[in-house]
N, C-alpha and C positions, 0 to 999 in steps of 0.2 A: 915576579912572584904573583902580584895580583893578574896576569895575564894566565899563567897558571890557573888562579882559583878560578877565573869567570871561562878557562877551558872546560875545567872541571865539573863546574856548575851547567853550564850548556848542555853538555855532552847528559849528566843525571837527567837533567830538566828536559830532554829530547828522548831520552827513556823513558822517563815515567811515561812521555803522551802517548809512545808506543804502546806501551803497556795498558795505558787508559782506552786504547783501541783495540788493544786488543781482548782488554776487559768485557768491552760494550759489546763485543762480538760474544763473546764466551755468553753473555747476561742475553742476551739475543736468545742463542742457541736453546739455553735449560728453558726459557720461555716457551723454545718449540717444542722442546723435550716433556713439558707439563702435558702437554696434549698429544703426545704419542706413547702415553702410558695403555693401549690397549693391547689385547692379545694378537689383534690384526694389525697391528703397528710398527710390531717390533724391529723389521726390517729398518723402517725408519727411524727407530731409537736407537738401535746399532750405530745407524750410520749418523747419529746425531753427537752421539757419545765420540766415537769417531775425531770425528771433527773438532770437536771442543778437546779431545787429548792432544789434538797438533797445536792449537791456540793455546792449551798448558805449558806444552813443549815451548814454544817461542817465549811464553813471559817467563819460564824458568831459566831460560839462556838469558835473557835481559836482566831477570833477578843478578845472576851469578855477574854478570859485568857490572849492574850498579852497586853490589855490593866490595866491588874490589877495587870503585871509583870511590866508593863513601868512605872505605878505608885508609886511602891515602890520601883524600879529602881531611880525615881526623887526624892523620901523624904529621901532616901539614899547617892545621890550625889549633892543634890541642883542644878537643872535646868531645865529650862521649856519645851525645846525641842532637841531633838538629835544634830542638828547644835550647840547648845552653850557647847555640850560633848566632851570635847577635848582630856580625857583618853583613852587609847587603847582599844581596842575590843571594840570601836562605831565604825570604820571605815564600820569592815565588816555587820554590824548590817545598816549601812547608803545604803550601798551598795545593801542589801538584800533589803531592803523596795522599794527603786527608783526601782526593778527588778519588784517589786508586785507596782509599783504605774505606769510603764512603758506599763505592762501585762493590766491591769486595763484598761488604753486610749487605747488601741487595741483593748479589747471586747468591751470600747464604742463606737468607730466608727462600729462596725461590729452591736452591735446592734443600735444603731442610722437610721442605712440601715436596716434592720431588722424591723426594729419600721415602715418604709417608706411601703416595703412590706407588711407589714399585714393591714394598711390603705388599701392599694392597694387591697390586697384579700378581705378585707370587703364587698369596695365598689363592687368588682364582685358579692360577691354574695347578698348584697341588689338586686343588678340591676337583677341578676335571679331571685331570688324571685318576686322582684315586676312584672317581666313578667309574671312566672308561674303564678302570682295570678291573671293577667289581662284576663289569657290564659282561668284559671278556671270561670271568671265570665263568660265570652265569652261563654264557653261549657256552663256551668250552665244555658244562657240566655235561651240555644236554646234545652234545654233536658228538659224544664219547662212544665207540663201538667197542662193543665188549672185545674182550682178546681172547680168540678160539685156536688154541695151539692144539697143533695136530699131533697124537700120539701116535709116535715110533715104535713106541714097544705094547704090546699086550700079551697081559697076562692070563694066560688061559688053564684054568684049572681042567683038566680032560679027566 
């Protein structure tokens, strides 16, 4: 049985670092993502967003496995949450998550600022827009040739 738990435990404890990698990468990326909030950027914010949705992807599949490891980690040792785990090898398993739950409020502030930027970049390019389009009626008023429809019929009073 305890060959079990310290499978167990390995096996989370080898996810979380995954996951702690692939964090730093995601915390990486918005980093880039801060400075390609321009309108000549975008290409590169695309492709930045991009990328940080495959690095979602991969901890969400890591998520869904450590959760169905922590599950039978609990019907195994009867308890609710890591804190009421008082056998060994939860220490460094405690230690590992707070690293991934530390990493976490770091990429949220950075995007939270990120979140602020792209409001930002919106509203410039509405407000281009709505100029260009005021620019085109403008032009459009004054490129307008009247419409001279040729009459078929006349009416002649003789």
């Amino acid at each position: 049985m305890k060959n079990s738990r310290q499978m167990l435990l390995s096996r989370m404890t080898e996810i979380l670092e995954n996951k702690l990698s692939l964090l730093a990468g995601i915390l990486e990326l918005t980093k880039q993502q801060a400075e390609s909030f321009k309108p000549d950027a975008l290409d590169q914010l695309e492709k930045i967003i991009a990328d940080k949705q495959a690095l979602i992807d991969k901890i969400n599949h890591l998520d869904e496995e450590f959760g169905t490891l922590f599950t039978q980690l609990k019907g195994e040792y009867d308890f609710v949450n890591l804190g009421q785990a008082e056998a060994s090898g939860f220490g460094e398993l405690r230690e590992k998550i707070k690293a991934v739950t530390d990493l976490i409020s770091e990429i949220h502030s950075y995007e939270e600022s990120n979140s602020k930027k792209a409001k930002e970049l919106m509203e410039r390019i509405k407000d281009d827009l709505r100029r260009f389009n005021q620019g085109r009626k403008m032009t459009d008023a004054y490129k307008q040739t009247p419409s001279i429809t040729k009459s078929y019929f006349i009416d002649r009073k003789d």
